[in-house]
N, C-alpha and C positions, 0 to 999 in steps of 0.2 A: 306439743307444738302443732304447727301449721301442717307439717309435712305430712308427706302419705307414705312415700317409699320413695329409695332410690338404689341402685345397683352399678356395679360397675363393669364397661366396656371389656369383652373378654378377660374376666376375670371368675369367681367362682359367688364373690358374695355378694346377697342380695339383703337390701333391710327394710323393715314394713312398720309403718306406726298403727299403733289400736288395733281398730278389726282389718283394716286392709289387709293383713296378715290371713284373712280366709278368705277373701275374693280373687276368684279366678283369674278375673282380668288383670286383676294389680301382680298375680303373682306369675303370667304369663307376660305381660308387659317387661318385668324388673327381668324375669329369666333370657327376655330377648335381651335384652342389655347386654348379661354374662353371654351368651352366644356371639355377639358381636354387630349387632342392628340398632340402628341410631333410632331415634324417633321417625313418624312418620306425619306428613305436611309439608303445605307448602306456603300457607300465610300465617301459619302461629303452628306452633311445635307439635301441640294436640288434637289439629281440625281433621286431621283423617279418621275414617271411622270402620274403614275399608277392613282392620284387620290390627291386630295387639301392638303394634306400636304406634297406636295413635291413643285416644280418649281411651282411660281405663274406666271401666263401672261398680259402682259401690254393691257388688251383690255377688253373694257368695255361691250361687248357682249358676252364673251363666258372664254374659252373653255366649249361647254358644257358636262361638267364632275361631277361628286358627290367625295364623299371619297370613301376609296377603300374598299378591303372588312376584310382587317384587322380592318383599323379605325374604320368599321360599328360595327365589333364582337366589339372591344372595347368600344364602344359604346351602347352596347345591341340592335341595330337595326335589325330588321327581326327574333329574337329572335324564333317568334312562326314557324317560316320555319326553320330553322338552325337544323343542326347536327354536335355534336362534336365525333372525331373518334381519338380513340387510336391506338398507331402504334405497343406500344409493348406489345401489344395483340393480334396483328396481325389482330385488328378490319375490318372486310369488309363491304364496301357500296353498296348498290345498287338501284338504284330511276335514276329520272329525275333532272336537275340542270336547275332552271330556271335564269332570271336575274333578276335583283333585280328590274325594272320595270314593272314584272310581277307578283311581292309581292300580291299587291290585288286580284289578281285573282284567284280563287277558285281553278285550276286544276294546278296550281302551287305548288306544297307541301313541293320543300326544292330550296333555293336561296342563302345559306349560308353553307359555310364548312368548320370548322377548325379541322385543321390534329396536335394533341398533337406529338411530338416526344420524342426521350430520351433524348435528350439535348435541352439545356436551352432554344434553333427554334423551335417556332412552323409554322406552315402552315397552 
């Protein structure tokens, strides 16, 4: 058939047509599903390319990519580095932003940032 794969919203199973079954992307994609992370975009389902739930890629080595860093907040990941900042408090940051590859690393102290706004977007 047409399909490539699909997986279900916190649940445990994921299913892959043909080779998609060895691509990283498709099977990092399908795995955020079972975790609990929708798609990502904002004008068609697959235009983000930011990070695995957006455009999967046909190739069984790569892209090598993680989730992005909405997914990850959504996910509690980096949690002990993260800082959430309010806008309409006119919250100010000030620090070092490391990448998230540099999580374990002791002089690393924030990797994560989400910016609350006054509408319904956050950042």
């Amino acid at each position: 058939g047409g399909w490539i794969a699909y997986a279900y919203i916190n649940w445990y199973l994921s299913v892959y047509n043909n080779d998609w079954c060895t691509y990283v992307s498709g099977q990092m994609h399908e795995v955020g599903h079972n975790l609990g992370l929708a798609h990502s975009g904002e004008g068609a389902t697959y235009d983000d390319q930011s990070g695995m739930m957006g455009y999967s890629y046909s190739d069984d080595d790569g892209p090598k990519m993680c989730f992005n860093a909405a997914k990850s907040w959504q996910l509690g990941w980096y949690i002990t580095k993260s800082e959430n900042l309010e806008v309409a408090t006119s919250q100010v940051w000030s620090g070092s932003l490391s990448g998230f590859v540099d999580y374990g690393n002791s002089a690393a102290t924030t990797v994560l940032i989400k910016i609350n706004s006054s509408s319904s977007t956050d950042y």
